[in-house]
C-alpha positions as CSV (number, residue, x, y, z in Angstrom):
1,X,187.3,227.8,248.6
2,X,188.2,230.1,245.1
3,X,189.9,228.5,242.2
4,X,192.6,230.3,241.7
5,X,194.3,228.6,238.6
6,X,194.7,224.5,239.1
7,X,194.5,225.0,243.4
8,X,191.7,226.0,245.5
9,X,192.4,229.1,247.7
10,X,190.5,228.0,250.9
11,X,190.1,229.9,254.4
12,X,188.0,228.2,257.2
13,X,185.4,230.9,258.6
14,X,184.6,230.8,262.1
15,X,180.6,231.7,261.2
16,X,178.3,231.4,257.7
17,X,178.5,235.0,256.1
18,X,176.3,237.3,256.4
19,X,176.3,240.5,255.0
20,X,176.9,243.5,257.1
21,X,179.4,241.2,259.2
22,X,182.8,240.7,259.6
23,X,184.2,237.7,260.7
24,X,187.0,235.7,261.5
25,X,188.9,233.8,258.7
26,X,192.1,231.2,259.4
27,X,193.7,230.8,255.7
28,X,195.3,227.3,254.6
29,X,197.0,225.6,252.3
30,X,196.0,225.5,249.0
31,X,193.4,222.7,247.8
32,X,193.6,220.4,244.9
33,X,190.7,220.9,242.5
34,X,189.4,217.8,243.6
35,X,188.3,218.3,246.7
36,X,186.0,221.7,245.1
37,X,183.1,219.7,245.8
38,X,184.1,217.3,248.5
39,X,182.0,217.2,252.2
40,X,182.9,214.7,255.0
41,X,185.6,213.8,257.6
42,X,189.3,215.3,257.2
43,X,191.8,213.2,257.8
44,X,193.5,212.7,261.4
45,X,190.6,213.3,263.7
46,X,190.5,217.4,262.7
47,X,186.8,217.5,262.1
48,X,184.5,217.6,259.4
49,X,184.1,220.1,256.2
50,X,180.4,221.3,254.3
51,X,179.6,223.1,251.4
52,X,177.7,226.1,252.9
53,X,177.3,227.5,249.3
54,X,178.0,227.4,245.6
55,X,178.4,229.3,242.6
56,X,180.8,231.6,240.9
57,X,182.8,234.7,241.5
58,X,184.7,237.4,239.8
59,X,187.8,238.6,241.1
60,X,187.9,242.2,241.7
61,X,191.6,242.8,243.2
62,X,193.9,240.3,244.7
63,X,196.8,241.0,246.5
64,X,198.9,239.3,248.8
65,X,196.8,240.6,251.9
66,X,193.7,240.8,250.7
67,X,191.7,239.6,248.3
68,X,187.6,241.2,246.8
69,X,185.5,239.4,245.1
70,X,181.8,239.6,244.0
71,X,179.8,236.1,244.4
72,X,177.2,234.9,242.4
73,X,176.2,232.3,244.6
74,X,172.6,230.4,245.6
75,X,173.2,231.7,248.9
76,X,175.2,235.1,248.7
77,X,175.4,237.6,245.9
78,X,177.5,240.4,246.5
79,X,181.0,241.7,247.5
80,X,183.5,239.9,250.1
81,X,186.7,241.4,251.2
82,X,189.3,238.9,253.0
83,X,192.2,240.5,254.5
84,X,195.6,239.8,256.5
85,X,195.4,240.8,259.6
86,X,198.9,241.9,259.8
87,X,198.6,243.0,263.7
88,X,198.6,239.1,264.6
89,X,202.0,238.7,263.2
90,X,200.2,235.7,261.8
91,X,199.9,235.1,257.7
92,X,197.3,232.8,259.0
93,X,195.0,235.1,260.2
94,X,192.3,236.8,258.4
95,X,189.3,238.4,258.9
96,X,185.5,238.4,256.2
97,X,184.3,241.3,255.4
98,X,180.9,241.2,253.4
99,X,179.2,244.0,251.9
């Protein structure tokens, strides 16, 4: 999840980053603020969601297909690139790209 304003940009990543990796990203809907720091069950049996790691980040570029930031986080510090994957004639589909 990024703040982005008064939402919460969020993907769900297939695998923890690493750097050096790219990985596969499924984008969805825009968060409420509140749930920045939330861990548990989601609702209607679709699994379970966990902070993996916090901190801050600067926005570098973001367009409608891709978006690069640089983390400052307790677990990652560095540049992460998501991006479209326009092939799969999916907007849901995006890949992680860390450098």
């Amino acid at each position: 999840m990024l703040e982005a304003g008064e939402t919460l940009a969020t993907w769900a990543l297939e695998s923890p980053p690493a750097y050096g990796q790219t990985i596969s990203a499924t984008a969805l809907a825009d968060h409420r603020r509140a749930y920045l720091d939330y861990e548990g069950e989601i609702s209607g049996g679709r699994g379970t969601v966990a902070r993996w790691d916090a901190g801050t980040y600067e926005l570098v570029s973001r367009y409608v297909d891709c978006w690069t930031v640089r983390l400052h986080g307790e677990k990652l510090v560095g540049t992460l690139r998501l991006e479209r994957q326009p092939e799969s004639g999916d907007a849901w589909h995006w890949r992680l790209v860390s450098e």
